[in-house]
VOBA-1610 file (N, C-alpha, C; in pm, whole numbers, padded with zeros to 5 digits, always signed):
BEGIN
Unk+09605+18860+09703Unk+09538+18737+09739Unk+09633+18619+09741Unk+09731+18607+09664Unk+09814+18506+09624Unk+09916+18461+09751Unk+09965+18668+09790Unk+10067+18633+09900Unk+10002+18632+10034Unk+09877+18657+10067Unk+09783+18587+10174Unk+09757+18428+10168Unk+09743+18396+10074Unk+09732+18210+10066Unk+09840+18168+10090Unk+09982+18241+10065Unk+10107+18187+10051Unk+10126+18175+10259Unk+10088+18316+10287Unk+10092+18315+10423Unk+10012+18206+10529Unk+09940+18176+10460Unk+09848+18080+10541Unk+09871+17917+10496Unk+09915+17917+10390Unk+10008+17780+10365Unk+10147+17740+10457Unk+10203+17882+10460Unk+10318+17872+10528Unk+10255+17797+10714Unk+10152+17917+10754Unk+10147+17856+10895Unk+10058+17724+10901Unk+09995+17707+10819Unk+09938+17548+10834Unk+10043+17427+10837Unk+10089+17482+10729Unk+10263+17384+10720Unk+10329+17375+10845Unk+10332+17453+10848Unk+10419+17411+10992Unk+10382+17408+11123Unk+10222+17407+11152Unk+10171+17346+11253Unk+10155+17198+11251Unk+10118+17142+11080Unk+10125+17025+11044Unk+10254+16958+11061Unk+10346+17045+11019Unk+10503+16990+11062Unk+10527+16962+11232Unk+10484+17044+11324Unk+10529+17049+11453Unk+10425+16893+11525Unk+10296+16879+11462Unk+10218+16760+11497Unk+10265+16650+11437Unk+10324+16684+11336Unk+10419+16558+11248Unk+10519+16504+11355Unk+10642+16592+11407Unk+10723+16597+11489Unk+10710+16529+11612Unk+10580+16604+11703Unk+10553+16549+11817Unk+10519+16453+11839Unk+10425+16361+11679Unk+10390+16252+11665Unk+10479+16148+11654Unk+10589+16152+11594Unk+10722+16060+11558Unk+10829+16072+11675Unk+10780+16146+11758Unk+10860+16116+11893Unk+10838+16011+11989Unk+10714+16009+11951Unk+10647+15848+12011Unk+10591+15715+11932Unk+10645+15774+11831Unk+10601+15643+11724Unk+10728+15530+11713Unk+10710+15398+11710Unk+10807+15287+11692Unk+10779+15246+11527Unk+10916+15204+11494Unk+10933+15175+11385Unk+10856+15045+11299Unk+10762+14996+11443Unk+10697+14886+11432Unk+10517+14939+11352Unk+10535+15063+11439Unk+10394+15154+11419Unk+10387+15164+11322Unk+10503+15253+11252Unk+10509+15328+11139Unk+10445+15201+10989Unk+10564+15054+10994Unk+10547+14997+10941Unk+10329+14913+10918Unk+10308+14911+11026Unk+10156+14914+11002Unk+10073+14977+10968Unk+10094+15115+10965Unk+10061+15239+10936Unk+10062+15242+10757Unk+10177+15184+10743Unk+10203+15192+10584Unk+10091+15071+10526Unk+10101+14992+10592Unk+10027+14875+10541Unk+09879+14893+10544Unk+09859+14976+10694Unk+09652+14971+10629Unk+09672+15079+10519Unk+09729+15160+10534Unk+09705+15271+10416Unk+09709+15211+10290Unk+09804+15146+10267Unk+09780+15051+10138Unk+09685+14997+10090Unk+09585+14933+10221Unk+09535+14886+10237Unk+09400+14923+10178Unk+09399+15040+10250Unk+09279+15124+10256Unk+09249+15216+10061Unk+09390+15252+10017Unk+09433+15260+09907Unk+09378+15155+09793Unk+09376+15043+09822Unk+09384+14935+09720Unk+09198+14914+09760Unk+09148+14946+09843Unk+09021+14911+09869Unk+08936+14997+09834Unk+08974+15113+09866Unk+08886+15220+09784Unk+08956+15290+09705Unk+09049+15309+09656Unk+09115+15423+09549Unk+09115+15293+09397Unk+09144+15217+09415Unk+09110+15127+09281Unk+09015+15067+09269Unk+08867+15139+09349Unk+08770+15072+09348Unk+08675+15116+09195Unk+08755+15186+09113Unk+08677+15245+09010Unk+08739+15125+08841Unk+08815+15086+08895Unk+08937+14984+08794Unk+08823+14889+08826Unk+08749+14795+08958Unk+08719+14691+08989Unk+08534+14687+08994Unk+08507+14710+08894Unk+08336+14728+08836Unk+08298+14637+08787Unk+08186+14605+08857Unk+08071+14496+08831Unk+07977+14570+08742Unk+07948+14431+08651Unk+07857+14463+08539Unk+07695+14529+08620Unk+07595+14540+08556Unk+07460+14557+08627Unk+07430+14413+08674Unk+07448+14322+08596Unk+07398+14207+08637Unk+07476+14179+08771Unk+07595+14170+08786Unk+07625+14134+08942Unk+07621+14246+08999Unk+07644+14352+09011Unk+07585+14427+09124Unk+07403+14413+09166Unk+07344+14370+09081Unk+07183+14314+09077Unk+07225+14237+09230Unk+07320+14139+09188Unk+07310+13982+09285Unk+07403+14004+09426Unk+07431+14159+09433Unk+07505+14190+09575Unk+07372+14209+09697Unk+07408+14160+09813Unk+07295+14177+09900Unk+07335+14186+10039Unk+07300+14325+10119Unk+07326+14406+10190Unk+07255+14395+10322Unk+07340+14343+10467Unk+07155+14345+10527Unk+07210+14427+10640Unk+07088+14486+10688Unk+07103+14630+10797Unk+07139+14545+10917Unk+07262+14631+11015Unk+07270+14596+11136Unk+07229+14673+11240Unk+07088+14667+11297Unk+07180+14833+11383Unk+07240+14767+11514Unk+07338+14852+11516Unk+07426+14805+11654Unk+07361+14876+11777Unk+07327+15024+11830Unk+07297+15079+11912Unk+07171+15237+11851Unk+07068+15170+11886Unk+06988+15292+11790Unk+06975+15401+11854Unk+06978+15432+12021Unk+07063+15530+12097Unk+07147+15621+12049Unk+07264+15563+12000Unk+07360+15627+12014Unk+07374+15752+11953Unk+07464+15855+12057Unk+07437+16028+11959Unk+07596+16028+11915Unk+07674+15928+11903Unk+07806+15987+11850Unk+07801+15948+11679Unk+07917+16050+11628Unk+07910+16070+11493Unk+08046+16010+11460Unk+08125+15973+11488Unk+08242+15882+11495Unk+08290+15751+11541Unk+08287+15688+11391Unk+08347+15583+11441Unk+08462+15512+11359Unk+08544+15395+11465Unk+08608+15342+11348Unk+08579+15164+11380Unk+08667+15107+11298Unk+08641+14964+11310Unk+08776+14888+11261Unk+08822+14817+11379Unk+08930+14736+11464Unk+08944+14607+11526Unk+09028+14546+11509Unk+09001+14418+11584Unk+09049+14480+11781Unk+08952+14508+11861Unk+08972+14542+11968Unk+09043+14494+12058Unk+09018+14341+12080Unk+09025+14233+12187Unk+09154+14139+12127Unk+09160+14130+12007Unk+09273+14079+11969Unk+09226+13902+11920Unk+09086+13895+11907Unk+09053+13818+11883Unk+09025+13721+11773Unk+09113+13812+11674Unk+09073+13805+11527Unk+08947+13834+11411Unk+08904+13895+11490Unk+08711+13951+11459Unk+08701+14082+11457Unk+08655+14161+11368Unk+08654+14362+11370Unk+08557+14349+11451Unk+08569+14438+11518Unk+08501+14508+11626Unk+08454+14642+11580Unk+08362+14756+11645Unk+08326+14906+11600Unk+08348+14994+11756Unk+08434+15081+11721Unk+08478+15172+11844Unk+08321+15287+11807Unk+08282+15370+11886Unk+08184+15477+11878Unk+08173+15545+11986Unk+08250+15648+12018Unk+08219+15723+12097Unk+08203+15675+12247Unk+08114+15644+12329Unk+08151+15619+12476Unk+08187+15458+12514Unk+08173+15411+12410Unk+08151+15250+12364Unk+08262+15168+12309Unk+08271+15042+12303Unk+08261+14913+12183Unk+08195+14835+12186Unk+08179+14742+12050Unk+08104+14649+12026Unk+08175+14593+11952Unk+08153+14406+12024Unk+08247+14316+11994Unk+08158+14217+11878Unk+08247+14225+11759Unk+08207+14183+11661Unk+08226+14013+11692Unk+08133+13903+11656Unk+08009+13955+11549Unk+07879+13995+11624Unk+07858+13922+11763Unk+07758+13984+11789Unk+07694+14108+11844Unk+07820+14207+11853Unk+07815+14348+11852Unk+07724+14377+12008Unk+07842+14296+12124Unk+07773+14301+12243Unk+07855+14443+12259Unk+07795+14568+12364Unk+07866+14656+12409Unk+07907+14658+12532Unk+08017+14720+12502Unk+08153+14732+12625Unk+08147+14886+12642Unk+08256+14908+12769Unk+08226+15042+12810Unk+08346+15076+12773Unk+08390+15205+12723Unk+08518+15259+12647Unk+08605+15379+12745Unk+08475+15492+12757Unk+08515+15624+12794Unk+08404+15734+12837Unk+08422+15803+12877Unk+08307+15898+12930Unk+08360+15989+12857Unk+08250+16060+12757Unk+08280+16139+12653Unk+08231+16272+12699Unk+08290+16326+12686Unk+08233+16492+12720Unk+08144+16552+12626Unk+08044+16620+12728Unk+07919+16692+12604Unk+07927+16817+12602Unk+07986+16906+12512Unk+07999+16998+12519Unk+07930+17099+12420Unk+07867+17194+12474Unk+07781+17252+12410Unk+07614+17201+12322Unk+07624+17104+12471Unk+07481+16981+12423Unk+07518+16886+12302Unk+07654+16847+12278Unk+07670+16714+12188Unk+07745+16683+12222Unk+07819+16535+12219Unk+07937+16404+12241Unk+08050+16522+12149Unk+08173+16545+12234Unk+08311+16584+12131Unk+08330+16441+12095Unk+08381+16492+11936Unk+08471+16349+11847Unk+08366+16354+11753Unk+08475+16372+11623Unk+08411+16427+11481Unk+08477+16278+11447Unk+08597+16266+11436Unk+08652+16169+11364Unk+08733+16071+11408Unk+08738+15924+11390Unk+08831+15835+11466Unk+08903+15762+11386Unk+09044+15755+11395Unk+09128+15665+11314Unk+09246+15555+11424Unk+09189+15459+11360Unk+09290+15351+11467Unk+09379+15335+11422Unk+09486+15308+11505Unk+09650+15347+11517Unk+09687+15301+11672Unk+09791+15205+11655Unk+09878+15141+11774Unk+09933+15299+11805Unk+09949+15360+11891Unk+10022+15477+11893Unk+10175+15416+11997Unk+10143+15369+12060Unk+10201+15322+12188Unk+10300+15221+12161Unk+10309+15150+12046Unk+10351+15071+11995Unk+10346+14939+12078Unk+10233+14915+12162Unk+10211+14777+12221Unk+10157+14667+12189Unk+10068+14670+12052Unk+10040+14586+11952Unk+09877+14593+12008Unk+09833+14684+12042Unk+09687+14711+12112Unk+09647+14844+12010Unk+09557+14846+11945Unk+09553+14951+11835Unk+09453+15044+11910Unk+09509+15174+11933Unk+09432+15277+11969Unk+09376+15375+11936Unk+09282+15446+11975Unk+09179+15525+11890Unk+09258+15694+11840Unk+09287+15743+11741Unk+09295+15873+11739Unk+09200+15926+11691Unk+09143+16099+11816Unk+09068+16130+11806Unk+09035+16269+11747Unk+08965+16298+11645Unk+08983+16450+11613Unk+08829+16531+11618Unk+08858+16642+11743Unk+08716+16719+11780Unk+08698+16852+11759Unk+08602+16884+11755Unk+08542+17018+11712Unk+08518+17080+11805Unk+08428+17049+11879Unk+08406+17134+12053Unk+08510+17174+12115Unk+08602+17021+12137Unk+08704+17087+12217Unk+08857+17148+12147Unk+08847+17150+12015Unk+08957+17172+11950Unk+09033+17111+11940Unk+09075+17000+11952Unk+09154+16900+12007Unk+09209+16756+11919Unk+09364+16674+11917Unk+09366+16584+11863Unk+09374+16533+12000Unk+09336+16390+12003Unk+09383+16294+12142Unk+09388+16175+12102Unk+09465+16089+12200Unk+09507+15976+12154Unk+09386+15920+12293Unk+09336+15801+12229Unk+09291+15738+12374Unk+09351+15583+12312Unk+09368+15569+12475Unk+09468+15434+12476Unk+09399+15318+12517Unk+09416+15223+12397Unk+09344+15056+12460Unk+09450+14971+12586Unk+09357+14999+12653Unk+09427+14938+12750Unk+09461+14757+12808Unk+09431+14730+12643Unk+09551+14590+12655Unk+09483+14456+12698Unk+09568+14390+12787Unk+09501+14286+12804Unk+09404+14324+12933Unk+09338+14434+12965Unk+09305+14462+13088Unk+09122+14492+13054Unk+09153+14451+12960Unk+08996+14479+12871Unk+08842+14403+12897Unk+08914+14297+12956Unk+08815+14220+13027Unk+08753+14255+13175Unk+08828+14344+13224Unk+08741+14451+13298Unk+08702+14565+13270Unk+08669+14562+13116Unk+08618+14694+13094Unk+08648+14836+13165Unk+08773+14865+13136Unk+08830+14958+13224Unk+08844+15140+13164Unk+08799+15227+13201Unk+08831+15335+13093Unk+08941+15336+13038Unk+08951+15410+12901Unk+09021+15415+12810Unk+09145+15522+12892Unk+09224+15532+12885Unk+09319+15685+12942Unk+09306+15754+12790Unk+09273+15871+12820Unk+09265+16009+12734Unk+09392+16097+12720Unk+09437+16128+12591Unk+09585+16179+12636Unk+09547+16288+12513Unk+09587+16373+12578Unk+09575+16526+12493Unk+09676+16521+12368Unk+09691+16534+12230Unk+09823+16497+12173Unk+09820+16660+12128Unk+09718+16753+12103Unk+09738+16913+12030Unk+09619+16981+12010Unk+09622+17088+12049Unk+09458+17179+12029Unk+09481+17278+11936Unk+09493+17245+11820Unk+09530+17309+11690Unk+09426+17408+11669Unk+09270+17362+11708Unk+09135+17410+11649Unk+09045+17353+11581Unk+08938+17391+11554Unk+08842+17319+11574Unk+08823+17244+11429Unk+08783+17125+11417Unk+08846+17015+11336Unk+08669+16920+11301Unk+08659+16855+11198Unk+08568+16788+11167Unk+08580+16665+11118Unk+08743+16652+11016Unk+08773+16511+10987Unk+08896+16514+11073Unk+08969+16444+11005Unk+09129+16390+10997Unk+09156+16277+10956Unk+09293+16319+10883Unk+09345+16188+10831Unk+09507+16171+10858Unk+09547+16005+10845Unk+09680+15997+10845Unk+09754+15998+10750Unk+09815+16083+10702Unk+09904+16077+10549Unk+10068+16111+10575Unk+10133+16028+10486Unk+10304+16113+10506Unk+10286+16178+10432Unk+10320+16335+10481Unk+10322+16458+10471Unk+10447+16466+10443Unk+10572+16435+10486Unk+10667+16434+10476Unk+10786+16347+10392Unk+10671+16230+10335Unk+10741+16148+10242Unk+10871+16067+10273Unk+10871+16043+10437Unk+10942+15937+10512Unk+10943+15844+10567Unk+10794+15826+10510Unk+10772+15664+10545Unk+10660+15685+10686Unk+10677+15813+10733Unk+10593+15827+10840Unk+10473+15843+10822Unk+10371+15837+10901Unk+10219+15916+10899Unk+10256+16061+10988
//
């Protein structure tokens, strides 16, 4: 059992290594450096969120109010970005955006339905392109697939499709995340 796990560590490793690879062939040193910073980011916001506890009494006085953005919608992925560059988060979802705050929708992409549901399990934003336009990475289950879809910039005001770029069809996938794997500063 031990040297079967060992075997299957070995080839995960190094499919993870070869997507590592193919990924840092197009990454700028500009990327990388932002990359480090939401993670920090994201780190300091929820991983020390157990250090940063409110008594009962103020969590009593926290108050939460429902948005719905699109009660339609059948996608299960999303992330949230400043889109437009406007200084305001925005929410990417599947064939869509919505421009924060008043969460008007824009047209993104024509999502493929495959096997009667929207592909795209999981979305993480990332400049990939290094153009200072943060783009969606996408990880799917239907189609097996990582993809990069690209914001297309200042061209956004014609709501223009996204370009879809295949980055690896590893198999069939439900999350993903960006981590250095490699401990070089990279994702």
């Amino acid at each position: 059992m031990i040297r079967a796990n060992n075997h299957i560590d070995n080839i995960f490793s190094k499919q993870i290594r070869e997507l590592v690879d193919n990924l840092r062939k197009n990454l700028s040193s500009i990327v990388r450096s932002v990359i480090i910073l939401c993670s920090a980011c994201i780190f300091f916001l929820f991983g020390c969120s157990g250090y940063f506890r409110m008594t009962d009494n103020e969590s009593n006085n926290v108050a939460f109010q429902k948005h719905v953005i699109n009660a339609d919608s059948e996608f299960i992925a999303a992330c949230v970005f400043d889109v437009n560059h406007d200084g305001i988060l925005d929410i990417a979802c599947g064939g869509f955006w919505y421009e924060g705050p008043s969460w008007e929708k824009h047209f993104l992409r024509n999502v493929e339905i495959l096997n009667g549901r929207p592909d795209g399990y999981a979305h993480q934003a990332f400049d990939v392109n290094g153009d200072s336009w943060i783009d969606i990475i996408t990880i799917n289950w239907r189609s097996r697939s990582v993809r990069w879809i690209e914001n297309p910039g200042p061209e956004l005001a014609n709501d223009p499709e996204w370009k879809l770029h295949i980055v690896d069809t590893p198999g069939s996938m439900e999350t993903g995340r960006m981590a250095d794997i490699l401990g070089d500063g990279t994702p």
